[in-house]
N, C-alpha and C positions, 0 to 999 in steps of 0.2 A: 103437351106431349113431349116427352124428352128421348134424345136418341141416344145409343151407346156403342163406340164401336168396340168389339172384342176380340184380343189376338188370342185363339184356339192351336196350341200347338198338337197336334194327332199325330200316331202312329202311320205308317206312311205304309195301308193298306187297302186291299180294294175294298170299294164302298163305302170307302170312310166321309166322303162328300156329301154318300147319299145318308149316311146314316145322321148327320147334323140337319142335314138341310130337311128330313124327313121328321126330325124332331119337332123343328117349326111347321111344317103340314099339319101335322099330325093336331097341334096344339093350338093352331090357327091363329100363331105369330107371323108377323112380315119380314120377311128380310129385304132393307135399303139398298144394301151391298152385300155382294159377298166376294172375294178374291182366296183362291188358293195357288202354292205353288212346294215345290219342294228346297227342303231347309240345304244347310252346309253339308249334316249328317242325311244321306237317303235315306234313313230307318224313319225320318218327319216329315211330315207336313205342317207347312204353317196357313189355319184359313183365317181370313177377315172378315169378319160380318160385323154390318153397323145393323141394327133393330131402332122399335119405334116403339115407343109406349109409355105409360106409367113407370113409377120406383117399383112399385110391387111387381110388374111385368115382367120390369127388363133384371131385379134378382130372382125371379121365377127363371126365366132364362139362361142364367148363369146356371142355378143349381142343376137345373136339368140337362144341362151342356156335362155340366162337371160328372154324373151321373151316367153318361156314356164312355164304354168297354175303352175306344181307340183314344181317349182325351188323356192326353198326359199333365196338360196345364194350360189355365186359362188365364189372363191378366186383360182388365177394362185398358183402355189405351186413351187416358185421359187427356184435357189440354193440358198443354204446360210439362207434361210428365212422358208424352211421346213425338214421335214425329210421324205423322200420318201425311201422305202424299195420294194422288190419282192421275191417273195419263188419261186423257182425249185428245182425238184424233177429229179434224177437225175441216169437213169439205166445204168450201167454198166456192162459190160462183164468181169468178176475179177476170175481167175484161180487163183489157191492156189498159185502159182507163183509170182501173180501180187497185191496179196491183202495187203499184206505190206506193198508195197509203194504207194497205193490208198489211205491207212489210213493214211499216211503221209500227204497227200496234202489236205483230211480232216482234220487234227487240225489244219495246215496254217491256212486254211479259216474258221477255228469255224464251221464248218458245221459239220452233223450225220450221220451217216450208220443206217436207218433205218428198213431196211430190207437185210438181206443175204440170199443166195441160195447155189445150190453148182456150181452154173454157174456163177450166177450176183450178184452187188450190187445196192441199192436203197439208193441214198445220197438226203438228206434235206438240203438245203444253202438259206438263205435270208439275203439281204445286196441290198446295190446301184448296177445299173447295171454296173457298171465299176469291184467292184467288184466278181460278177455273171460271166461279160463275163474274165474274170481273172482266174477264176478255169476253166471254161469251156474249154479254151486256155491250159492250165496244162494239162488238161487230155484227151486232144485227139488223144493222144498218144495209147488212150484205145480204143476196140468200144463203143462209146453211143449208145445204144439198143433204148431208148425211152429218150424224154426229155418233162416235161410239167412246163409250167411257170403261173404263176398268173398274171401276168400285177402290173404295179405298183398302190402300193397305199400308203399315204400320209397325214400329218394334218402338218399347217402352226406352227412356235416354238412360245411361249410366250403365253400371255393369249390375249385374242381376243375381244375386245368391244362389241362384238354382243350374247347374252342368246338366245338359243332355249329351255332350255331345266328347264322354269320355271314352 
């Protein structure tokens, strides 16, 4: 099974979430991820969705993406050809005993301690998912209390022949 993740640039109107994300219901694809937020220009939205499937699936997927009113342009966000990133947030069960070497394996991975208690800690880490599931591997040596991820999100490297945003 091969996955794809896709930067969907939309029109930046109501229901335009629901109308992508409806397309995969409807069609009874998966979505891995999905992240939206709004571009430089308020007139777009940029979403991310990674999928899971087959070749024939996941360009079934595009075309059918491309095929909806609010999509102004889709580009796959390949390795090597983009910079795809995701933020978890990251609780921890950390007794005075164990918070020394918690901070250790936060500066490895350039990650934060954003929140302390006298129970837990709350680590901030964004990077590729290799490196995400790399710490998380580290440390489950600890309890994870809670874990929440963004999904990923992405823009293709170099400058792009196509202006939105005249």
């Amino acid at each position: 099974m091969n996955r794809r993740a896709l930067s969907i640039l939309v029109e930046n109107t109501p229901n335009v979430l629901s109308h992508v994300s409806g397309l995969f219901s409807r069609r009874g694809y998966n979505i891995d991820s999905i992240s939206a937020g709004v571009t430089a220009d308020p007139r777009f939205t940029r979403i991310t969705i990674v999928a899971s499937g087959d070749e024939l699936i996941l360009e079934q997927i595009e075309k059918q993406l491309a095929k909806l009113e609010d999509v102004v342009d889709i580009k796959p966000l390949k390795d090597g050809d983009s910079v795809c990133r995701e933020l978890i947030l990251v609780k921890i069960r950390a007794k005075d005993t164990d918070r020394q070497a918690i901070i250790s394996v936060v500066d490895i991975f350039r990650a934060k301690v954003v929140d302390v208690t006298h129970e837990s800690m709350v680590i901030e880490l964004t990077g590729n998912q290799s490196k995400l599931e790399a710490f998380l591997d580290l440390v489950q040596g600890y309890e994870i209390l809670e874990l929440a991820r963004t999904g990923i999100t992405g823009l293709n490297r170099g400058w792009d022949d196509v202006r939105y945003f005249d």
